[in-house]
N, C-alpha and C positions, 0 to 999 in steps of 0.2 A: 922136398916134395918133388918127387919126378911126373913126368908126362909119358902116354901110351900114343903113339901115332897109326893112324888108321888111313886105309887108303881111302882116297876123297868120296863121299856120302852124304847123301842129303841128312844132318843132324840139327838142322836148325827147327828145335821143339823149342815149346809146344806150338799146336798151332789148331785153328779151328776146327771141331768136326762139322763136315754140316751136310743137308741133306739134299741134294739137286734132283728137281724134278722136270720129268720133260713129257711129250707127247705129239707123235704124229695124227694128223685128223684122221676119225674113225677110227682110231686103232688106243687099245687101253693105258693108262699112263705110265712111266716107269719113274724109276729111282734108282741113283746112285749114291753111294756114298764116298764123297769127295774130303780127303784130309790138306791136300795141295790148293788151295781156295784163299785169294787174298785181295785187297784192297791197293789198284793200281792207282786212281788220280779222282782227285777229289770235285775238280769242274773242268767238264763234266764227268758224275760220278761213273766211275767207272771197275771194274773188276776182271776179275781175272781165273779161272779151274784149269786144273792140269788133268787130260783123261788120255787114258792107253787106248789106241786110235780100234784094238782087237775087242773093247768093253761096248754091249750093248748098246748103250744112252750116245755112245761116240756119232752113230750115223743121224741119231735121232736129230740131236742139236744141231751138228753139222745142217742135214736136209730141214729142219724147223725155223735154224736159227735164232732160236729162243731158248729159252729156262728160268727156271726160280730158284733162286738158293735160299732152303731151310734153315736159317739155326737151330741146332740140336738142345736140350735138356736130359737133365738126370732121367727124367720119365719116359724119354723114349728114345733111348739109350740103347735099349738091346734091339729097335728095328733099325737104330742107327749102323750099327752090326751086322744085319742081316741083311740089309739093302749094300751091303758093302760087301759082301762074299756071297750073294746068290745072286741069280742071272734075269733080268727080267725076259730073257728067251724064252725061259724055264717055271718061272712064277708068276705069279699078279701079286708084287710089293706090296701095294697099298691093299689088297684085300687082306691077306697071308698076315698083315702087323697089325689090319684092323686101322690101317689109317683113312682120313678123311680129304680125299678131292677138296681144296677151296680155289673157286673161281676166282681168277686174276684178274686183275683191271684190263692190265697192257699187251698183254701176251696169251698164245692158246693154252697152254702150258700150264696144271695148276698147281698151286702152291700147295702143302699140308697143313691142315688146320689143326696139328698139334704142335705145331713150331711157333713160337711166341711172334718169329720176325721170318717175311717171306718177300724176297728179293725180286723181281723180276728185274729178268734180263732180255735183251737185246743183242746177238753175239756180230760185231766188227769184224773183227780176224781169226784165223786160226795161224798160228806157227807152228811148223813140224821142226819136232825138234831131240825127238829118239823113243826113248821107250815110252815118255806121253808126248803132247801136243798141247800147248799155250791155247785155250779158248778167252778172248779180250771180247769183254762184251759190258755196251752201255746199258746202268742203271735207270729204267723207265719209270719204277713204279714200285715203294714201300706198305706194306700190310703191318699192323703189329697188333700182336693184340690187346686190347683197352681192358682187361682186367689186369694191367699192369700199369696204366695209368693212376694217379691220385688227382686227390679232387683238385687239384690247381694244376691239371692237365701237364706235371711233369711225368716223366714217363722212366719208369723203376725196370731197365733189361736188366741187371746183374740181380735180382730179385729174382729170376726166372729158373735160375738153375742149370747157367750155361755149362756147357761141354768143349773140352779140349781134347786132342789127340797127343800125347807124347812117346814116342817112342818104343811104336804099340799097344799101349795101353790110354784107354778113355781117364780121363780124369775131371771131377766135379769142379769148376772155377772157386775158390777158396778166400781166405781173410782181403782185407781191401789194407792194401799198404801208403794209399795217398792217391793223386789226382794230379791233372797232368795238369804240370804249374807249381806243385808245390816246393819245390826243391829251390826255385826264387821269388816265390809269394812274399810280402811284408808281412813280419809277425805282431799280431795287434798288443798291442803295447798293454800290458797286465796292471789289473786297476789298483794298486795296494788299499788293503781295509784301513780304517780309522779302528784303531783299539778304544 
């Protein structure tokens, strides 16, 4: 079996789609859609989007220093697309997809209330660092929504219909292969029946 070598590229799929939202005061909300979006450190929680410093939402955040990151689903899917190749120079996102403004706790900035889970953030730093820029920002404040809870207040996100980005292509999160732990979990010891 042979290998093809490519000159060096961001290849490391899949990885979240999701939806950032922002807003300078008095002025209407926008959206971007962010595939570069990750999970920097865990206390305090903290995160991380990559934006091309020439995109819209770049100055917003920058001058706001806030946002909400959306997680995406199957269902809104195709504004998750659209917020991601049209300009909010040029449109009003959230009207144009028919999405819903939800007022954030922590931040001016409001979340989508079609997104099961809405982040707000807090941005620390920016790093310039070529064709996008590192925005590092503290997580202040989690939204999710309770029709995804069960009655013993566990709380079912892969139930939701999450969204990934691979390689151009959206793709629906799929079969569950195990739980993080399992590969050294104790296996419960199997009861043999009495015949």
């Amino acid at each position: 079996m042979g290998r093809e070598y490519w000159k060096p590229g961001n290849m490391l799929y899949p990885v979240p789609a999701v939806m950032v939202s922002c807003q300078r005061p008095g002025e209407k909300p926008n959206i971007i859609t962010i595939a570069w979006a990750g999970t920097i450190c865990s206390d305090p929680a903290m995160v991380s989007i990559s934006i091309r410093p020439e995109r819209h939402s770049y100055d917003i955040i920058k001058e706001t220093k806030e946002f909400v990151i959306n997680l995406t689903t199957k269902d809104i899917t195709f504004a998750t697309d659209y917020c991601g190749v049209k300009s909010g120079r040029d449109v009003d996102k959230f009207k144009e997809m028919k999405l819903t403004p939800l007022v954030s706790k922590e931040v001016s900035a409001p979340g989508i209330a079609e997104s099961p889970v809405n982040i707000e953030c807090k941005l620390k730093e920016i790093i310039q660092l070529g064709s996008h820029d590192l925005f590092i920002a503290e997580v202040v404040a989690v939204s999710i929504d309770d029709s995804l809870m069960d009655e013993n207040n566990k709380f079912h996100l892969n139930d939701a219909g999450l969204v990934a980005y691979s390689h151009g292509e959206y793709y629906l999160l799929g079969e569950k292969l195990g739980k993080f732990g399992y590969s050294v979990a104790k296996k419960k010891p199997t009861k043999k029946r009495k015949k």
